[in-house]
C-alpha positions as CSV (number, residue, x, y, z in Angstrom):
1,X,161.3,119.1,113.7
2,X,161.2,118.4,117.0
3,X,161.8,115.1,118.6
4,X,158.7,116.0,120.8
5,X,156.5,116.6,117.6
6,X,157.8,113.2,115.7
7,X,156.8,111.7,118.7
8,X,153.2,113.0,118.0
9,X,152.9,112.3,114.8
10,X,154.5,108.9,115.5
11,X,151.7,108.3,118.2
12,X,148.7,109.6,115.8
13,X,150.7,106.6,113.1
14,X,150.3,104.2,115.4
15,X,146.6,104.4,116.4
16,X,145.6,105.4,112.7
17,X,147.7,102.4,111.5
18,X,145.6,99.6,112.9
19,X,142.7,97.8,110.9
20,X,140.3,99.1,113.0
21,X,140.8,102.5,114.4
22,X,140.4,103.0,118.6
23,X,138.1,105.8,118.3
24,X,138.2,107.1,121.5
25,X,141.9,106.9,121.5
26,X,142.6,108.8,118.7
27,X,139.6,111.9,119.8
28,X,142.3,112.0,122.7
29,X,144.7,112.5,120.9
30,X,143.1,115.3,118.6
31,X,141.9,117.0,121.4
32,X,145.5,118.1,121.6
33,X,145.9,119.0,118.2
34,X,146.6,117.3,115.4
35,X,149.7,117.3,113.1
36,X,149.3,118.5,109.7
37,X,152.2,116.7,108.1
38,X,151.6,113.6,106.1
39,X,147.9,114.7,106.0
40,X,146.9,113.7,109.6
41,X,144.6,116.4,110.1
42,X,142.6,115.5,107.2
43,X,142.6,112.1,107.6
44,X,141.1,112.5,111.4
45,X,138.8,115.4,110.5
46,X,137.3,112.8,108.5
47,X,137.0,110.2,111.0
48,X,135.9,112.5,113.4
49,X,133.1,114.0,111.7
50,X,132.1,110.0,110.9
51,X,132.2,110.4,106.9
52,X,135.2,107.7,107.2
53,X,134.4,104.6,109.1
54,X,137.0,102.9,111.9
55,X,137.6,100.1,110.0
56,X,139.8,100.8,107.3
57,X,139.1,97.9,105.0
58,X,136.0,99.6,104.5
59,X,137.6,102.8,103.0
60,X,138.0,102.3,99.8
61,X,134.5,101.3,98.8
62,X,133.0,103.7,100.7
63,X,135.4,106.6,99.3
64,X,134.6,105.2,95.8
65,X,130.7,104.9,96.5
66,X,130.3,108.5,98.1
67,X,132.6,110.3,94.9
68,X,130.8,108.5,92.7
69,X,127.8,110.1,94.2
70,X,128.7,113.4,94.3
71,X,129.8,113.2,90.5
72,X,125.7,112.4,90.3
73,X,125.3,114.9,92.0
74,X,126.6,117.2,89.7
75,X,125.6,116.1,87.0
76,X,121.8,116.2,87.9
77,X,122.0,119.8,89.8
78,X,124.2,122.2,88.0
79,X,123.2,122.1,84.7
80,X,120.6,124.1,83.0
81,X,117.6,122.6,82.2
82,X,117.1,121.8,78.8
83,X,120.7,121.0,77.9
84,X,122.0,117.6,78.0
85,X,125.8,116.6,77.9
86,X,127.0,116.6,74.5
87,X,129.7,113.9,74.8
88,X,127.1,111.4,75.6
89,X,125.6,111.7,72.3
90,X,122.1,113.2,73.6
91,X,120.9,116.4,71.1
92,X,119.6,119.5,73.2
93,X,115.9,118.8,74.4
94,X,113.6,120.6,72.9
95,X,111.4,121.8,76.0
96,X,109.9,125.2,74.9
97,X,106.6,123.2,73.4
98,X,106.1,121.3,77.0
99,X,107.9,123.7,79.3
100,X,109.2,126.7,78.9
101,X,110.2,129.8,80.7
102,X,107.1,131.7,80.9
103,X,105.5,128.3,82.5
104,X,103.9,129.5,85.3
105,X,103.2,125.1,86.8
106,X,105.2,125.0,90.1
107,X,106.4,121.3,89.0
108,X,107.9,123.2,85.7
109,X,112.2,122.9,85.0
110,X,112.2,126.6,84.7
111,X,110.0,127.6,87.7
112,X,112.7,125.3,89.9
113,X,115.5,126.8,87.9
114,X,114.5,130.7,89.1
115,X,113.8,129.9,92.4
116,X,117.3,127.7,92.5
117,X,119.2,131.3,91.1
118,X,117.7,133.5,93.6
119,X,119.6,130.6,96.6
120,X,122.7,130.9,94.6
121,X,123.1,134.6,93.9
122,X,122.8,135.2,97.3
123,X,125.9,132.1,97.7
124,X,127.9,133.3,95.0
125,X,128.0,137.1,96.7
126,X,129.1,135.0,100.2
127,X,131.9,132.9,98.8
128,X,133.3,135.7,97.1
129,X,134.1,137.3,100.0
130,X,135.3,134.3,101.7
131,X,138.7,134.9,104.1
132,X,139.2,138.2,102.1
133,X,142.6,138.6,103.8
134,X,143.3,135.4,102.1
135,X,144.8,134.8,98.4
136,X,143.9,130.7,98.2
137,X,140.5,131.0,97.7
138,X,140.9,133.5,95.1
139,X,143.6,131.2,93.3
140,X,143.1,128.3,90.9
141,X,142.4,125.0,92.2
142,X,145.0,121.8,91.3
143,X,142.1,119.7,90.5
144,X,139.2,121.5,88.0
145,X,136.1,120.0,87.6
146,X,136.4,118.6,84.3
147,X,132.7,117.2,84.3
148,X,131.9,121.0,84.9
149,X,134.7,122.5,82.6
150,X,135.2,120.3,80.0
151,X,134.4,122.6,76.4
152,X,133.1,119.2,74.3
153,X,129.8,119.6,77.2
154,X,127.2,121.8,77.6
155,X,127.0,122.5,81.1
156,X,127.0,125.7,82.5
157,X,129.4,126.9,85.4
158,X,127.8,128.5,88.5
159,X,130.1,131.4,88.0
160,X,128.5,132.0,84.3
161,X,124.8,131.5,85.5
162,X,125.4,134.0,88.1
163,X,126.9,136.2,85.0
164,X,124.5,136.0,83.3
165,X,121.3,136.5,85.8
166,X,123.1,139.6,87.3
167,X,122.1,141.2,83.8
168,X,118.8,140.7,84.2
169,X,118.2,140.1,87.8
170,X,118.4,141.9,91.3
171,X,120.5,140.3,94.2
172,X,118.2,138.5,96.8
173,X,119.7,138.3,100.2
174,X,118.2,136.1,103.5
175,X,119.6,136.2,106.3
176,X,119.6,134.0,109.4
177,X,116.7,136.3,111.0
178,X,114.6,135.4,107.7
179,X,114.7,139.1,106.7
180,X,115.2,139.5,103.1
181,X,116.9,142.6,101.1
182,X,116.8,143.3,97.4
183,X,119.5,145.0,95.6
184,X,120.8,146.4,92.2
185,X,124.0,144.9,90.8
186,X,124.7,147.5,89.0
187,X,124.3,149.7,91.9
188,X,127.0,148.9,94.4
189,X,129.6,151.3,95.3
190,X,131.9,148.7,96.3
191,X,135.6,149.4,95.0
192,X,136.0,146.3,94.1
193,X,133.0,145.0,93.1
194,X,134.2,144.9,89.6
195,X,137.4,142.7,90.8
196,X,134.8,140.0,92.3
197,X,133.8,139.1,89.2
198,X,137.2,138.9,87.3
199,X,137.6,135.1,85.7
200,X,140.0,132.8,85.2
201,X,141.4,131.6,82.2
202,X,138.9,128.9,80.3
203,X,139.5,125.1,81.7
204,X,140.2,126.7,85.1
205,X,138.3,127.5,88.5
206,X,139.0,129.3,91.5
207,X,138.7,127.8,95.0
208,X,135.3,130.1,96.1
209,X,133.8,128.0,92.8
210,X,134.1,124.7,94.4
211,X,133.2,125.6,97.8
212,X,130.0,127.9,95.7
213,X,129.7,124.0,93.9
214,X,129.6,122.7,97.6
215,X,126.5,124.9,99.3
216,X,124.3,124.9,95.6
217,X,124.0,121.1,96.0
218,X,123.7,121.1,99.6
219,X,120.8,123.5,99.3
220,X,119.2,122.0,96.5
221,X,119.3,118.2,98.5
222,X,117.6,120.2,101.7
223,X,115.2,122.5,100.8
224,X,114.0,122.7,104.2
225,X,117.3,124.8,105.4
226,X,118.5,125.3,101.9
227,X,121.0,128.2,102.3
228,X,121.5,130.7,104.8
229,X,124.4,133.2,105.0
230,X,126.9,131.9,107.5
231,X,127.0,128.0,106.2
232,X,130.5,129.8,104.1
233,X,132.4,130.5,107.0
234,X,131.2,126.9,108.5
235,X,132.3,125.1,105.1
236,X,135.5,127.1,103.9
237,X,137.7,125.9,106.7
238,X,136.7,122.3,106.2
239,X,137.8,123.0,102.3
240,X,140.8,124.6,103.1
241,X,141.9,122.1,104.9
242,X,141.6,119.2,102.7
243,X,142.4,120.7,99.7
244,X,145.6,122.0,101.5
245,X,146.3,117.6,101.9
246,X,150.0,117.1,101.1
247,X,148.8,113.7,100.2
248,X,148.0,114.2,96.3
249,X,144.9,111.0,96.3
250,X,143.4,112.6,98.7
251,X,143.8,116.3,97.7
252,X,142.3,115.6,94.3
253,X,138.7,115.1,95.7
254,X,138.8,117.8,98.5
255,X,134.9,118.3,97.3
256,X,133.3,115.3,97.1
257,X,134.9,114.4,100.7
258,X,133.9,118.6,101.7
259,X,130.6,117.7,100.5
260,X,129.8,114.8,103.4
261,X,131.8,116.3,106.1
262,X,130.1,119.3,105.9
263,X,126.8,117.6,105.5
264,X,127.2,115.3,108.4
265,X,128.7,118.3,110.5
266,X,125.4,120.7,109.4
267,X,123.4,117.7,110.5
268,X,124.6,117.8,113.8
269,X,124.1,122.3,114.1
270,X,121.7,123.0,111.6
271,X,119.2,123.5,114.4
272,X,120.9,126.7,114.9
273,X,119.9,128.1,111.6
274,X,116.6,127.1,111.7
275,X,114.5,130.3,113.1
276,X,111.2,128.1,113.8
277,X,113.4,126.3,116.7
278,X,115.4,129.1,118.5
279,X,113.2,129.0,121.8
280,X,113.5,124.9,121.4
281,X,115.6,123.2,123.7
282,X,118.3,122.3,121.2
283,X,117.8,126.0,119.2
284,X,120.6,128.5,119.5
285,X,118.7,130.6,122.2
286,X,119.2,128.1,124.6
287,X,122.8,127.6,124.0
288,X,123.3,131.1,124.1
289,X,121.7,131.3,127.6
290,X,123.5,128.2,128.6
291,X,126.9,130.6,128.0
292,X,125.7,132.8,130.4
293,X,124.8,130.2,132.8
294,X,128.0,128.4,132.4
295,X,129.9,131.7,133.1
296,X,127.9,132.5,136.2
297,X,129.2,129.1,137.9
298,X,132.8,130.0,136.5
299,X,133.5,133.9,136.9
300,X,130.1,135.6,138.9
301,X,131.3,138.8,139.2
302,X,132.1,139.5,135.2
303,X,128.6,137.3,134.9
304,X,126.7,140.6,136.8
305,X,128.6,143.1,135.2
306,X,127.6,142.0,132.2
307,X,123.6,141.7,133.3
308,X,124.1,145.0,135.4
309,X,124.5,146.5,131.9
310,X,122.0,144.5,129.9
311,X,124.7,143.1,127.6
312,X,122.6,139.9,126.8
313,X,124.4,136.7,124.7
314,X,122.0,137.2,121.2
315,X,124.4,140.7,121.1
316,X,128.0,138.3,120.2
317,X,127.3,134.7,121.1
318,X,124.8,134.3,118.4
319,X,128.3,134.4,115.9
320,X,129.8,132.7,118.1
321,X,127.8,129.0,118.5
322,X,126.5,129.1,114.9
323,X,129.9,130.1,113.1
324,X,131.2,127.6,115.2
325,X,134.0,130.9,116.1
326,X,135.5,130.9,112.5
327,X,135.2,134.7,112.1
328,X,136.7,135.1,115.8
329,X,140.2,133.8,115.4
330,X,142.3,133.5,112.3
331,X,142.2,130.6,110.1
332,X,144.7,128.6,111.5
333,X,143.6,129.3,114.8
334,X,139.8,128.3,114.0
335,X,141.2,124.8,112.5
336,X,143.2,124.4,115.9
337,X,140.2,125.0,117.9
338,X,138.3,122.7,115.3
339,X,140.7,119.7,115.9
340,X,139.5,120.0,119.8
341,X,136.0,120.9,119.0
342,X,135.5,118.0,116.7
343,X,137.5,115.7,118.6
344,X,135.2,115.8,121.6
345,X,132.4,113.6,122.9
346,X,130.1,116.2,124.1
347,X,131.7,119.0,121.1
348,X,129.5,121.6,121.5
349,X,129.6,121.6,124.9
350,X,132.9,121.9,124.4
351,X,132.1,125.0,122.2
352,X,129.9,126.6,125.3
353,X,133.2,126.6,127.4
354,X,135.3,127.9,124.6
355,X,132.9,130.6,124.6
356,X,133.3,131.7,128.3
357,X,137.0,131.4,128.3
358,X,136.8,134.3,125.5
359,X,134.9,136.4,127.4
360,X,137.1,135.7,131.0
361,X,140.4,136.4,128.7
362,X,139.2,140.3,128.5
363,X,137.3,140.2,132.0
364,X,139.8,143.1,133.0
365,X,138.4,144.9,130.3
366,X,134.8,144.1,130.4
367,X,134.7,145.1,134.2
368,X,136.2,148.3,133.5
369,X,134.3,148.9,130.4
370,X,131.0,150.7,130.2
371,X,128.0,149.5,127.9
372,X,129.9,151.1,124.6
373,X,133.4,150.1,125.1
374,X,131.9,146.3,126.4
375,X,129.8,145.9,123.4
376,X,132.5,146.8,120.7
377,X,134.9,144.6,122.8
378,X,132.3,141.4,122.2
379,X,130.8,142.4,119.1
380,X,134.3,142.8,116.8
381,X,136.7,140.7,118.9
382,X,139.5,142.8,118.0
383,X,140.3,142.5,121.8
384,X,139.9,138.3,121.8
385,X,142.3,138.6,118.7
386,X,145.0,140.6,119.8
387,X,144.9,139.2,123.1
388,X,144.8,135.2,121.4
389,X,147.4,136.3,118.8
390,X,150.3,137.3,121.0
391,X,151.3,135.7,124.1
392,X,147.7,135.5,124.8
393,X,147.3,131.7,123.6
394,X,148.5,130.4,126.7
395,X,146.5,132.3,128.6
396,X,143.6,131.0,126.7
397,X,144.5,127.4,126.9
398,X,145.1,128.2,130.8
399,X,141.2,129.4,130.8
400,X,140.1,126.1,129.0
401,X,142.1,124.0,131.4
402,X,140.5,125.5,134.3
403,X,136.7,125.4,132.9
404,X,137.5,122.1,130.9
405,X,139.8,120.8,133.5
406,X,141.8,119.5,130.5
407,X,144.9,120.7,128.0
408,X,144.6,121.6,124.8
């Protein structure tokens, strides 16, 4: 290690080690990056994204009151209804004289329990696919839910409801434009369709199952947004990350403390997913015009080349601003952009710049490109990758620092 990196961690230590935390201070400091050893990452992602409060006499109650919650959480939400958990001593509920199935009342058990399944197929065939280039989330988690797993209960897993509707049920999609396709399970050509569905020993769990856990309850507490494809890619870094913690306390309830972050982070974006506000002032149209804007004052001539060939932003920035650019960069580069994104004031401003320095990286391209070649350039990234991935990330911090007018 070098002694320039101890003295980082040693300065992220210092501010993190008083009783009440400078906040500004320390977004500074993560602006620059923050240190994964000893878990300072997590510990500031959490700060940052206000689920853990600057005064640190007040963690420990609040860590206790907000797991405690989830646990309810669970408990109330994935479990079938009808079945109660055996260990408590309750018999099975006898529901089919009151409720049943075929109960066509909207406030009926089963009626919410359909609707609920036709949210989480189309979440269980997103998190399966989640960083596919990736073997952690395919992998078994240090921590299973034993609430969920434990044999002496009743509940149901996710992973077995989805089992078992499959049989019976075809795979309802939405996407963010609101359009909704229906499918056959048992008609995909996928090579490795079969492989998705592969389990893991009994008493264990794979990573995509917790983050599936995750986006089921966070639908089911807003119904207004519920689920929309996309909200994976926004919550599987934030997982990754804290259930990656060297620090063993706090690695154990990567969920729960998943859970709130992503929750207070989806409060903050959510507006993008929401079609009704796109043409709103805080909808994702206007951010993705404010890209364009912002690129005109920073790099005119790319800015009409672009318009001269009717290239608008909905064609790449869309991804972009509501993905929050985890599918542009790898995964450690996403949670490197993350530590700045989250770390500033005005973040998603922040995000807006991030966004033009992508496109002035490959400016030698895009002015020599035609419509074809531009459009594959913005729409797949390869270019941004390569170009990020080699020699190309000082470059990129270069083009921050001069639209910014700060390091990262």
């Amino acid at each position: 290690m070098s002694s320039l990196h101890k003295s980082r961690i040693a300065e992220f230590q210092d501010v993190l080690g008083e009783p009440k935390i400078a906040l500004q201070k320390l977004r500074e400091l993560c602006f620059s990056g923050i240190p994964f050893d000893g878990g300072l990452r997590c510990l500031c992602w959490k700060i940052l994204l206000n689920y853990l409060p600057v005064e640190k006499a007040l963690w420990s109650t609040l860590l206790k009151k907000q797991r405690e919650l989830y646990s309810q959480f669970l408990k109330e939400m994935i479990i079938q209804p009808g079945i109660a958990k055996a260990n408590l001593g309750v018999s099975r509920e006898d529901v089919t004289l009151e409720d049943h199935p075929l109960n066509p009342n909207p406030d009926s058990r089963w009626n919410t329990y359909f609707k609920d399944n036709e949210v989480l197929l189309q979440i269980d065939k997103d998190v399966r696919r989640l960083y596919p280039d990736m073997a952690f989330f395919q992998r078994p988690t240090d921590y299973p839910c034993l609430l969920i797993l434990d044999p002496q209960n009743e509940f149901e897993t996710l992973r077995k409801r989805v089992e078992q509707t499959t049989l019976k049920s075809q795979t309802v999609a939405r996407n963010r434009s609101g359009v909704t396709n229906v499918s056959s399970p048992l008609k995909t050509s996928a090579p490795n369709s079969l492989s998705e569905y592969e389990v893991l020993p009994n008493g264990c769990e794979a990573h995509w199952e917790v983050v599936e856990r995750i986006l089921f309850i966070y639908a089911k507490l807003n119904p207004g947004i519920a689920y929309v494809q996309g909200m994976n890619e926004i919550v599987g870094p934030l997982y990754y990350t804290f259930a990656t913690d060297p620090n063993s306390d706090w690695k154990e309830h990567a969920e729960a403390d998943t859970f709130f972050c992503f929750t207070n982070l989806m409060a903050e974006i959510r507006d993008n997913f929401i079609k009704s506000l796109d043409d709103s002032q805080c909808g994702i149209t206007y951010k993705m015009e404010k890209v364009y804007s912002t690129l005109k004052e920073k790099d005119v001539e790319l800015y009409l080349k672009l318009q001269e060939q009717n290239i608008k932003p909905q064609f790449f920035a869309f991804r972009w601003l509501t993905l929050l650019l985890s599918q542009e960069f790898l995964l450690p580069d996403v949670i490197r952009i993350w530590d700045s994104l989250f770390a500033d004031d005005n973040r998603f401003d922040f995000l807006l710049l991030v966004c033009c320095a992508m496109l002035t990286l490959i400016r030698d391209q895009l002015l020599e490109g035609d419509f074809t070649l531009n459009m594959r350039l913005l729409q797949v990234s390869t270019k941004i990758h390569e170009e990020w991935g080699g020699g190309g990330r000082t470059l990129f911090k270069q083009e921050i620092f001069l639209l910014y007018n700060t390091q990262i």
